[in-house]
N, C-alpha and C positions, 0 to 999 in steps of 0.2 A: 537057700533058693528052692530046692526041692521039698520043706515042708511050706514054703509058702503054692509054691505049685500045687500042694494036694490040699492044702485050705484054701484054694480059689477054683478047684476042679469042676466041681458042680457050677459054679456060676462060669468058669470056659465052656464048658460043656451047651449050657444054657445061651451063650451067645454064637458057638457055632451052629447050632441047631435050627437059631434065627439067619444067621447069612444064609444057611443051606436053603432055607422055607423063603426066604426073599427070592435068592438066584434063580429056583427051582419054581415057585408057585408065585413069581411077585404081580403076576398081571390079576389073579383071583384077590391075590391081598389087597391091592389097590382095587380092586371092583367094591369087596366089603366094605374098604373102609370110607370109597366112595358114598355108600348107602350113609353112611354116618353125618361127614362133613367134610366141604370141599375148600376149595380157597375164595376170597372174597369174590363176588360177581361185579362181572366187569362190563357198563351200558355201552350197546356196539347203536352204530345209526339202523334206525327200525328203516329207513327209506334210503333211495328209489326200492320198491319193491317190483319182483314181475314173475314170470314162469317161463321157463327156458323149454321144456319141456322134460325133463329130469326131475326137476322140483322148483324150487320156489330161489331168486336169486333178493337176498336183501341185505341191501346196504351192498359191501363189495363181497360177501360171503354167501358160496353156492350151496345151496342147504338142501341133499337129495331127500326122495322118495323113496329110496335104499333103506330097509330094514337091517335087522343088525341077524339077521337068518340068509342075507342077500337076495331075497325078493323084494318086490316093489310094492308098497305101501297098496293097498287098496284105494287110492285117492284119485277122483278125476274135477279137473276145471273145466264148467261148460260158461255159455255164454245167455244168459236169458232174453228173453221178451224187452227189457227196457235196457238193453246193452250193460248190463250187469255182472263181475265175473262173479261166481258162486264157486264154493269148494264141496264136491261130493266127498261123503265118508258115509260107513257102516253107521255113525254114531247118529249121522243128519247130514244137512248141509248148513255153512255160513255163509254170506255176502260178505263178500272183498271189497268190491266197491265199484265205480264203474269202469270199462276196459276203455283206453286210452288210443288202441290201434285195432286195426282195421283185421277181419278173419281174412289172413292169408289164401289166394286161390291155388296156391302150387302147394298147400299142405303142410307149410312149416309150423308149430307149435307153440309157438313164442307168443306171450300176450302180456298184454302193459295191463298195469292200473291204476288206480288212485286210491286210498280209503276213501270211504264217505263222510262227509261232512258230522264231527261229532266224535266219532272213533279217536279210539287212544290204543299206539302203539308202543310195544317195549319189545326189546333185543336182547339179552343178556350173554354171559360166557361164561361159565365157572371153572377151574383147572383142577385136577386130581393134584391131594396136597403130596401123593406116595407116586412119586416113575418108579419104573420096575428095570431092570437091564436086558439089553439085548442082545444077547452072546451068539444065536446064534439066527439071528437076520445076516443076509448075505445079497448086496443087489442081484439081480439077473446079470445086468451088463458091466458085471466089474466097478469099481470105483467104491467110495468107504462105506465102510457100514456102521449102520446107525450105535449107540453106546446106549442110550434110552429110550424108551418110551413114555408117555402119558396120555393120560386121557382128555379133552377141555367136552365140557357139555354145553349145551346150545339149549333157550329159550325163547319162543317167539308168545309173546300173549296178546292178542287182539282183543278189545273189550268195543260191543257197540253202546250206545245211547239206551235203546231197549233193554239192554241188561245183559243180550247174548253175548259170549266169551268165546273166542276160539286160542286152545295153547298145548301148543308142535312143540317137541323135546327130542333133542339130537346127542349121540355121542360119536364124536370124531378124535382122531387119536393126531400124538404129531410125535416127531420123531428129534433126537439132541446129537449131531456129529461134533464133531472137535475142531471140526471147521470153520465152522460157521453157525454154530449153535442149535437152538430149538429151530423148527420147520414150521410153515402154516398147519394148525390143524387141518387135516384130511376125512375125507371116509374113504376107509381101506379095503373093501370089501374081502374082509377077514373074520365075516362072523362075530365080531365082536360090535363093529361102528355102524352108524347108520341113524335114520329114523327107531326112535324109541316108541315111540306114544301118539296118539291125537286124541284131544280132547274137545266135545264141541259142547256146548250148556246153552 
């Protein structure tokens, strides 16, 4: 027993070394290995699409303006000249299409839309294939705490007629109790989730 212990030392060694780099660093591992490859993507409904005033609500998933630094994306919705919503960014602007409801006079933020005739919309979800543990999440208010984490990433690509492209990339994390299993993906505002990117062409 004890010379097989020391002919398999270095390879115990070698696998402790990995649980410690998991337990210890598993959210960075899963970021890397993120950048590699993730789990198969999965088509969510591109529609009803609108703007709550946080960020953009489509399909039944609220997809913030939340950066993954916990500022708000640089993006503003205006309404133009032939009742049109438009998306401001640093990068340009795109046409959404046109606003379906009325500019509120009490100042709510909320606006409907429709794509425009011709557009093609796609949804996507991809899941981190690496959860990492969560030893020491603790809620506020008592009750269980989470066992894992993961990442799921979010794709929204707008393509018009013209050629112009608009495509918002999200990461929101969720969370695995023993309860009741995985959770809805979230943004946590944990520095980590959020708005990743916009891109307009």
């Amino acid at each position: 027993m004890l010379s097989a212990i020391r002919t398999y030392w270095p390879a115990i060694i070698l696998v402790l070394l990995v649980v410690a780099a998991w337990l210890s660093m598993g959210r960075r591992l899963a970021e890397c290995l993120d950048r590699l490859v993730t789990a198969r993507a999965q088509s969510l409904p591109a529609s009803p699409i609108e703007y709550d005033g946080g960020g953009l609500v489509i399909g039944e998933q609220s997809m913030t303006f939340g950066q993954s630094n916990n500022l708000r994306a640089d993006l503003e919705l205006v309404t133009d000249f032939p009742n049109r919503v438009v998306l401001c960014a640093r990068q340009g602007r795109f046409i959404l299409g046109p606003r379906t409801n009325p500019v509120d006079s009490s100042g709510r933020p909320e606006i409907s839309f429709v794509p425009e005739r011709g557009d093609e919309l796609s949804f996507v979800s991809r899941a981190s294939l690496l959860p990492w543990r969560a030893p020491f999440e603790f809620p506020v208010f008592g009750g269980p705490s989470p066992r894992w984490d993961r990442y799921v990433f979010y794709t929204l690509v707008w393509k018009k007629s013209s050629g112009a492209r608009l495509e918002m990339s999200w990461r929101y994390e969720m969370q695995y109790y023993a309860e009741r299993g995985w959770t809805r993906p979230v943004m946590r505002w944990n520095s980590h989730t959020g708005l990743l990117s916009v891109r307009i062409q």
